[in-house]
C-alpha positions in Angstrom: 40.8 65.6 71.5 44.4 64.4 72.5 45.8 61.9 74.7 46.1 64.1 77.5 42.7 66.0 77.4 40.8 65.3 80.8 37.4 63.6 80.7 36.5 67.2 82.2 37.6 68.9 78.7 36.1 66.3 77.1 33.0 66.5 78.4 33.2 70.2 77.8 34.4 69.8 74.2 31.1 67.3 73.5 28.5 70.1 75.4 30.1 73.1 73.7 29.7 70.9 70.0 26.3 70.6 71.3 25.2 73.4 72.1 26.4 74.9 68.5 23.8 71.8 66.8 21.3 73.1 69.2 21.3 76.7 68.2 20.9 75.5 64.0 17.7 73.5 65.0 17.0 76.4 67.2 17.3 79.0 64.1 15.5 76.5 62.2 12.2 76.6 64.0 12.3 80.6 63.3 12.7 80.3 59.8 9.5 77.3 59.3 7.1 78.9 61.9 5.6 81.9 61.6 4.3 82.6 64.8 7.2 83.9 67.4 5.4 82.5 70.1 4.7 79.1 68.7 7.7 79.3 67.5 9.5 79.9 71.1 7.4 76.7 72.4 8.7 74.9 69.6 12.3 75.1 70.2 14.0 72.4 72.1 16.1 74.0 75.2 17.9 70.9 76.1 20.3 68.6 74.9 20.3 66.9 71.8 19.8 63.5 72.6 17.5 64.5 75.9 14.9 64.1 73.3 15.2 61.8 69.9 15.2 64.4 67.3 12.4 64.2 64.4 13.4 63.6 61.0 10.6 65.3 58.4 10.1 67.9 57.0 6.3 68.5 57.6 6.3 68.7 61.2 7.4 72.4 61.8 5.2 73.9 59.0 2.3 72.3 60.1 2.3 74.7 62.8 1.4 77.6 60.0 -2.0 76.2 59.3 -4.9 78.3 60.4 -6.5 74.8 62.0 -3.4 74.4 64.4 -2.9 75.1 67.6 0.0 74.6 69.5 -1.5 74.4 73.5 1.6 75.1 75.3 1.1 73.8 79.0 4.8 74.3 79.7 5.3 70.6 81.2 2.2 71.1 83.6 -0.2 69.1 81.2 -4.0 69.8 80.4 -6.7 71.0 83.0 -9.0 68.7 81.9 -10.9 66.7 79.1 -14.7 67.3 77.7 -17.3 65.4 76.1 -15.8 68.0 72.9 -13.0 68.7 73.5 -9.6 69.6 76.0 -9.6 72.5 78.5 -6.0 74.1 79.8 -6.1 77.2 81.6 -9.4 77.8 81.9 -10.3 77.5 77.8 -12.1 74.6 76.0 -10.5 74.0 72.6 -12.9 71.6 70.6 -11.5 68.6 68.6 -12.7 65.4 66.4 -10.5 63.3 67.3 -7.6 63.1 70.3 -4.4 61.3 69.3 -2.7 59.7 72.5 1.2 60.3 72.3 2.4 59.0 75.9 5.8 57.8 74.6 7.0 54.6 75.7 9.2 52.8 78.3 12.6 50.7 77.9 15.0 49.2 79.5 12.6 48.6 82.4 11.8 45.4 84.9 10.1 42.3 83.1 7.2 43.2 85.7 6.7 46.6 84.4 6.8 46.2 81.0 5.5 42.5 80.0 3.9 41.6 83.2 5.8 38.8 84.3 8.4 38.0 86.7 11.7 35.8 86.2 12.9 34.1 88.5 16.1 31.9 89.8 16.4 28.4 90.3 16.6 29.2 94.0 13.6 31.6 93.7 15.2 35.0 94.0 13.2 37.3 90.9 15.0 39.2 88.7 13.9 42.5 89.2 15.1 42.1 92.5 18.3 41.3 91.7 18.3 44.4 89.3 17.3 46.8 91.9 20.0 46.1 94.1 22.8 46.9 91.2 22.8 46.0 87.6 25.0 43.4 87.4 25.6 41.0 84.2 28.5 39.7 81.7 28.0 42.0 78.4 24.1 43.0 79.2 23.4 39.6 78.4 23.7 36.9 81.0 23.2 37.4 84.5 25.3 35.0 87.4 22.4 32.8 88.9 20.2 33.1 86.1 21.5 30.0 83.9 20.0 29.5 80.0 18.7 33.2 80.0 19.8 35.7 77.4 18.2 39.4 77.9 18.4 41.0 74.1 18.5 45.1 74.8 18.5 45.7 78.6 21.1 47.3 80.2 24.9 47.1 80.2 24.7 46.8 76.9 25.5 49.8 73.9 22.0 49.3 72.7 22.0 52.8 73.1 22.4 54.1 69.7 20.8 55.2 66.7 21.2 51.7 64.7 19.3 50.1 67.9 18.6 47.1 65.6 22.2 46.5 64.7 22.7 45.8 68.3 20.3 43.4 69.0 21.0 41.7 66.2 24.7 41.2 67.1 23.2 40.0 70.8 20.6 37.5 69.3 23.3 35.9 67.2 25.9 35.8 70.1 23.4 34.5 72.4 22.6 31.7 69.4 26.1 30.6 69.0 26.9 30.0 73.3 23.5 27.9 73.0 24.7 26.0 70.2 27.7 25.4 71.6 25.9 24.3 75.2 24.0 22.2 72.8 27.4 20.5 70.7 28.6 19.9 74.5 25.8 18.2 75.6 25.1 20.5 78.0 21.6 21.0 80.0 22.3 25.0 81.9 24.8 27.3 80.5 25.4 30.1 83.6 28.0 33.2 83.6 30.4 33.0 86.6 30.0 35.6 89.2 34.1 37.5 88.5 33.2 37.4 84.7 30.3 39.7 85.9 32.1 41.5 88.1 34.7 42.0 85.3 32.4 43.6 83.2 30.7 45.5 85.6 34.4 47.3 85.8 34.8 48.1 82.4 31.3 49.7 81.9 31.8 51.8 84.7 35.5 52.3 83.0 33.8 52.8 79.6 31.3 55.1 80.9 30.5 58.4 79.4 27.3 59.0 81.1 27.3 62.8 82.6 24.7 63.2 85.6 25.1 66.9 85.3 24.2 67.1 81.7 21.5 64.5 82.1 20.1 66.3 84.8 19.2 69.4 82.8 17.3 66.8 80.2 13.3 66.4 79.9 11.9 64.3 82.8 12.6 60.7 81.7 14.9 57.8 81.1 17.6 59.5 81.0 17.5 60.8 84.6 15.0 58.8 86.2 13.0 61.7 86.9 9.0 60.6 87.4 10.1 56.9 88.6 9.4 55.6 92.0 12.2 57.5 94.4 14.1 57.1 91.4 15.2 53.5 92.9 15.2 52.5 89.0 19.0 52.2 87.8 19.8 54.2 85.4 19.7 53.5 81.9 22.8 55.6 80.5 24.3 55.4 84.1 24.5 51.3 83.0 25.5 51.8 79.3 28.5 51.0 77.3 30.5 53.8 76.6 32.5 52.5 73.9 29.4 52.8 71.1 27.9 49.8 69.1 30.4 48.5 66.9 33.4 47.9 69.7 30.5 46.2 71.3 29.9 43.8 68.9 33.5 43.4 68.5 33.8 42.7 72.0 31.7 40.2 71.8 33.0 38.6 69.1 36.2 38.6 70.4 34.9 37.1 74.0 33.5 34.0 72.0 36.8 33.5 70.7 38.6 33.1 74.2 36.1 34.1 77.1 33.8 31.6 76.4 35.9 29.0 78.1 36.6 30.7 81.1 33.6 32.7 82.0 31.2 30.0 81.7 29.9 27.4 83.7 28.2 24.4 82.2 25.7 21.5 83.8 25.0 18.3 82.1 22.5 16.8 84.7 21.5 17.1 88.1 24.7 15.0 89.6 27.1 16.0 86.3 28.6 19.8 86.0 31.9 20.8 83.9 33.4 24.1 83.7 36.7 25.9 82.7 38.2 25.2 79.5 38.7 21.3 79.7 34.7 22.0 79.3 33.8 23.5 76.4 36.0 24.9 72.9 36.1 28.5 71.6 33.0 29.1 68.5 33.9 32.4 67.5 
């Protein structure tokens, strides 16, 4: 890539690089299972990431084994269950045992996935302010939402292999702006609204999410296919671009300087302070 490659050629250069990894896992799946036709099933016709690849060395082979079957339903699911076993197009295979894969959900509403609501102190809940637009300073704090931290939701560049080394980084930057609400004397600690809108700008600057590539992925996340009139914001729409370790930088560098200017803080009901006369820089 150079300096005055257009995100276009980028995006092209990144699907083309793709497509070349794809074909090796492809050719892969011909060489560990026998079976052409299990073996067509097997092979992932997508993007890389559409799907987070497996990393064994058992999987593929297991498909050689006279007691496996692979039941392809090509996306359409099973007919039906028995009392001995599972029925797809109109033939019973009989099992011990059924294993329940469903996958899992993230980066949803508080509602959905812990059953709970949060709310504001002037009652509005959060997933409502969520479903209008995702809005927050660094994924983390949300503008009328004071002394809440969100560790992995969205805006955020959670989305990476090392997920862990991301949250981490968040837990110990939310740590540091309580101890220093704490060291002030402080009761609320709440992001101001144009520090939000700030970073709303530079994700959608940062961005590298592609609808068009995301659209040809699995029904999921990444294309909120199979939510609710897809009224769910996207998770990779919402994502920052710039990968996990200039995130962490950036928030190292915010507590450095931005934490005196795009924080308000409350010391009582009658007592507020704000700007940096306020509160001192903790990097």
């Amino acid at each position: 890539m150079g300096p005055t490659d257009s995100p276009e050629d980028i995006v092209a250069m990144f699907e083309e690089l793709d497509f070349a990894q794809m074909e090796r896992i492809r050719a892969r799946v011909d060489t560990l299972v026998d079976d052409p036709a299990t073996a067509e099933a097997l092979k992932p016709y997508y993007s890389r990431f559409c799907k987070r690849p497996t990393f064994n060395d058992e999987y593929l082979p297991t498909f050689n084994r006279p007691n496996v079957t692979l039941i392809d339903t090509d996306g359409s699911g099973l007919d039906r269950l028995t009392e001995t076993g599972m029925v797809f197009n109109g033939q019973e295979y009989p099992v011990d045992c059924i294993v329940y894969a469903t996958g899992f959900e993230f980066a949803v509403a508080t509602t959905r996935s812990g059953g709970f609501e949060v709310y504001s102190p002037s009652g509005k809940a959060l997933s409502e302010h969520r479903a209008q637009r995702v809005r927050s300073l660094h994924g983390i704090s949300v503008h009328g939402f004071p002394n809440m931290f969100i560790i992995g939701g969205l805006h955020q560049a959670g989305i990476s292999i090392n997920i862990p080394l991301v949250f981490g980084g968040q837990a110990r930057h939310a740590s540091q702006v309580i101890k220093h609400a704490l060291d002030r004397g402080a009761s609320t600690v709440e992001v101001r609204g144009e520090a939000q809108q700030r970073w709303g700008e530079v994700i959608a600057e940062k961005s590298q999410y592609n609808p068009e590539v995301m659209r040809s992925c699995t029904p999921g996340a990444y294309n909120n296919e199979n939510t609710d009139d897809n009224k769910v914001p996207g998770v990779f729409a919402n994502a920052y671009g710039g990968g996990p370790i200039e995130y962490l930088n950036v928030l190292d560098a915010w507590r450095a300087d931005g934490l005196q200017h795009d924080l308000e803080f409350g010391f009582g009901a009658d007592q507020s302070a704000s700007g940096p006369e306020a509160v001192a820089a903790d990097a």
